[in-house]
C-alpha positions as CSV (number, residue, x, y, z in Angstrom):
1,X,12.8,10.6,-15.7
2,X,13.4,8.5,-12.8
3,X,10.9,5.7,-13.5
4,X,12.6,5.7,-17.1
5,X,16.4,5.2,-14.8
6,X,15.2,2.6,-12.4
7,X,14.0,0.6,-15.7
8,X,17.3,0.8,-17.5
9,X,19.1,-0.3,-14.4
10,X,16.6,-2.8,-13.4
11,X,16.3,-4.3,-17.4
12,X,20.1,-4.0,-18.4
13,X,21.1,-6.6,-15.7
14,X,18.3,-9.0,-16.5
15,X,19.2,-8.7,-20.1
16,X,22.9,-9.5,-20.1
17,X,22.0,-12.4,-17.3
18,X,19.3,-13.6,-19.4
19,X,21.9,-13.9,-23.0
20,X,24.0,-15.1,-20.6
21,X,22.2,-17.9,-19.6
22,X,20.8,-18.9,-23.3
23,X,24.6,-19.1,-24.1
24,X,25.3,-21.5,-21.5
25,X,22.4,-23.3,-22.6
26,X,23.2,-23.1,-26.1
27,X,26.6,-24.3,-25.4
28,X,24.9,-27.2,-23.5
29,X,22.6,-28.1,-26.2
30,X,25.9,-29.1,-28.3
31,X,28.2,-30.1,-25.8
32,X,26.4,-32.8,-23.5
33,X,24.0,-34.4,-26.4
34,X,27.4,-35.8,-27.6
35,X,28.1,-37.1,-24.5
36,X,24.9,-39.3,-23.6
37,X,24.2,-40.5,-27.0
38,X,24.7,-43.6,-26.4
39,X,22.1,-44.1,-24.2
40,X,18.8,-44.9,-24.8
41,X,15.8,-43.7,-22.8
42,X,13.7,-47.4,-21.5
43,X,10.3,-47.0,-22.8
44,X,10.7,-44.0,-25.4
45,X,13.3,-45.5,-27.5
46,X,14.6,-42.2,-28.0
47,X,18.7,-41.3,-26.8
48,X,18.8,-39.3,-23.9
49,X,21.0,-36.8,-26.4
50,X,18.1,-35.8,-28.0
51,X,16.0,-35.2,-24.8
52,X,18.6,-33.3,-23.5
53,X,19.0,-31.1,-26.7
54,X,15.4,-30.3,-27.0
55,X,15.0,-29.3,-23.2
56,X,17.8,-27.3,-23.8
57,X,17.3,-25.5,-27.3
58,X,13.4,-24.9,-25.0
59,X,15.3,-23.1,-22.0
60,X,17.6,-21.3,-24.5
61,X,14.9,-20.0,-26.2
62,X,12.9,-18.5,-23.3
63,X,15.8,-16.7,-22.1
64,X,16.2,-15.2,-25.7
65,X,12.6,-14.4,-25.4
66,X,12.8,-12.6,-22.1
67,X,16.1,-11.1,-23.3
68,X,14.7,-9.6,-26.5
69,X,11.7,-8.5,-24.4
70,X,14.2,-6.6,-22.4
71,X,16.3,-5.1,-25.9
72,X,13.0,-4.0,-27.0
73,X,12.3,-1.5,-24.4
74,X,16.1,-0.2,-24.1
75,X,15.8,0.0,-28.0
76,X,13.1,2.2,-27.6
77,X,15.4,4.5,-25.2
78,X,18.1,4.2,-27.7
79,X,16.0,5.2,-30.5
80,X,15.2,8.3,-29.1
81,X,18.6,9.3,-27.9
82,X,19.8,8.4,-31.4
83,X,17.5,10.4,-33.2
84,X,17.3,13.8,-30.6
85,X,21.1,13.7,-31.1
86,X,20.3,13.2,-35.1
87,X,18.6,16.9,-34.8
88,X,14.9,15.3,-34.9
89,X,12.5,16.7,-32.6
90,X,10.8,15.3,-29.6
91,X,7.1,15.5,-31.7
92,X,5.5,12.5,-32.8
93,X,3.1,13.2,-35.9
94,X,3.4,12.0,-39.6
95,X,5.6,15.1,-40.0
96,X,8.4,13.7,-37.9
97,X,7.6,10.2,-39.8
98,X,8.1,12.5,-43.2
99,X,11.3,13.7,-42.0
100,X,12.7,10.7,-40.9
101,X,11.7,9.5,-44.6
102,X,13.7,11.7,-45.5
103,X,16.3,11.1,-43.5
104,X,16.5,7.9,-44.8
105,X,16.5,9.3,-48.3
106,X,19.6,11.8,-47.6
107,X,21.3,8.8,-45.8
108,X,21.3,6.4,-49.0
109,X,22.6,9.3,-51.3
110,X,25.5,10.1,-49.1
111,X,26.4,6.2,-48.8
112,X,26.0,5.7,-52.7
113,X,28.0,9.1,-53.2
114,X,31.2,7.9,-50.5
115,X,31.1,4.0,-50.8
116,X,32.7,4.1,-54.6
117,X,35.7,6.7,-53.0
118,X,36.2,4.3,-49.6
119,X,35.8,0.9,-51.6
120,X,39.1,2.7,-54.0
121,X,40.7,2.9,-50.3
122,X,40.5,-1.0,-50.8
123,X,40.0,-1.4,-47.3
124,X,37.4,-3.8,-46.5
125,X,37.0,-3.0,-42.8
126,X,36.7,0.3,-43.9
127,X,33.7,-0.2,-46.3
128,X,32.2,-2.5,-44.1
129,X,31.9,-0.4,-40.9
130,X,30.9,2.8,-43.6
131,X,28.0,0.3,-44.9
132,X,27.0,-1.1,-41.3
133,X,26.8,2.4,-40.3
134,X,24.4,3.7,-42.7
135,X,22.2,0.6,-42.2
136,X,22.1,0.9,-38.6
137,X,20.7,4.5,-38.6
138,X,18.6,3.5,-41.3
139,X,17.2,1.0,-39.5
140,X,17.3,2.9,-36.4
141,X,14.7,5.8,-38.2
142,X,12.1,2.7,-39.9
143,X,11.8,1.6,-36.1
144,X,11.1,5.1,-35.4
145,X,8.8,5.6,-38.1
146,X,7.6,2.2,-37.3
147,X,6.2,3.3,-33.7
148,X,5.4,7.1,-35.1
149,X,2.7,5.2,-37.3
150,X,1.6,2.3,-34.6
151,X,0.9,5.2,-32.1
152,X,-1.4,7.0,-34.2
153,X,-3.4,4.1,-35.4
154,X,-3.2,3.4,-31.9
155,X,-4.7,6.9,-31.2
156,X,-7.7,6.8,-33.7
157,X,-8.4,3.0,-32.7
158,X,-8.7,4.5,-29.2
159,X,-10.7,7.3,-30.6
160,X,-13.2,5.1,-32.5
161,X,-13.4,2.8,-29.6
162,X,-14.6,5.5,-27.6
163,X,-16.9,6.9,-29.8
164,X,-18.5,3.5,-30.5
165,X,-18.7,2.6,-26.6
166,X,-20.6,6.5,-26.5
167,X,-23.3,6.0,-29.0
168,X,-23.8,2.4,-27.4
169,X,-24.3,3.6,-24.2
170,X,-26.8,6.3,-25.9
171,X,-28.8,3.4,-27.7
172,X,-28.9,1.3,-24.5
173,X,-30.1,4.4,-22.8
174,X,-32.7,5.6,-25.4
175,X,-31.5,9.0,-26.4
């Protein structure tokens, strides 16, 4: 449990300074093009605006990339928390994918059911946070079925791997 703590505090800080930094960047790549377009780059032909806003757009991105890198694993943490506090147990087999299915299911008809009743509230926010709700635990259980499924095709990949590797060892061997 301690590895799983050093990695949320060691991946938390790196992901807020990473989305950090792609902001600055972003806000860069349309701030100081602007500024320098009027100046064109000797040999190139090209305005150093344009340099400047690909490098840039480049730096922003591979901060997003390490940044999402980062959400994935807390995601995966959150994921779990989310659906242990859901009621779903800790097993990971098709049955947990089946219930999480339907989960899903349940979560759909109760939205359908209560959305007419909170839209006659005529409160937007109202509906909207109802609505974004229900999408975000739906979501939230797909993911989890998502990496229920990889990991056992992972497993029998693994399996048949093995088992492949074993009778070539026999045929090299002669048995």
């Amino acid at each position: 449990m301690s590895k799983i703590r050093e990695e949320i505090s060691r991946k938390v800080p790196r992901l807020t300074m990473s989305l950090i930094i792609a902001i600055i960047f972003f806000a860069i790549s349309l701030v100081v093009p602007e500024t320098v377009s009027s100046i064109q780059l000797p040999g190139i032909d090209v305005p150093a605006g344009t340099i400047i806003q690909i490098v840039t757009i480049v730096i922003t991105a591979v901060f997003l990339i390490r940044a999402l890198s980062d959400a994935l694993f807390l995601g995966d943490i959150v994921t779990d928390i989310i659906v242990r506090r859901i009621g779903i147990k800790e097993e990971r087999s098709p049955k947990r994918a089946a219930r999480d299915l339907i989960y899903i299911i349940i979560i759909i008809l109760i939205a359908t059911a209560v959305l007419p009743f909170i839209r006659v509230l005529k409160n937007d926010w109202l509906t909207a946070l109802f609505t974004y709700t229900a999408l975000g635990l739906i979501i939230i259980l797909i993911y989890d079925i998502g990496r229920i499924l990889y990991r056992i095709v992972e497993q029998r990949a693994e399996s048949l791997a093995d088992r492949l590797s074993k009778m070539a060892v026999q045929d090299e061997n002669g048995e």
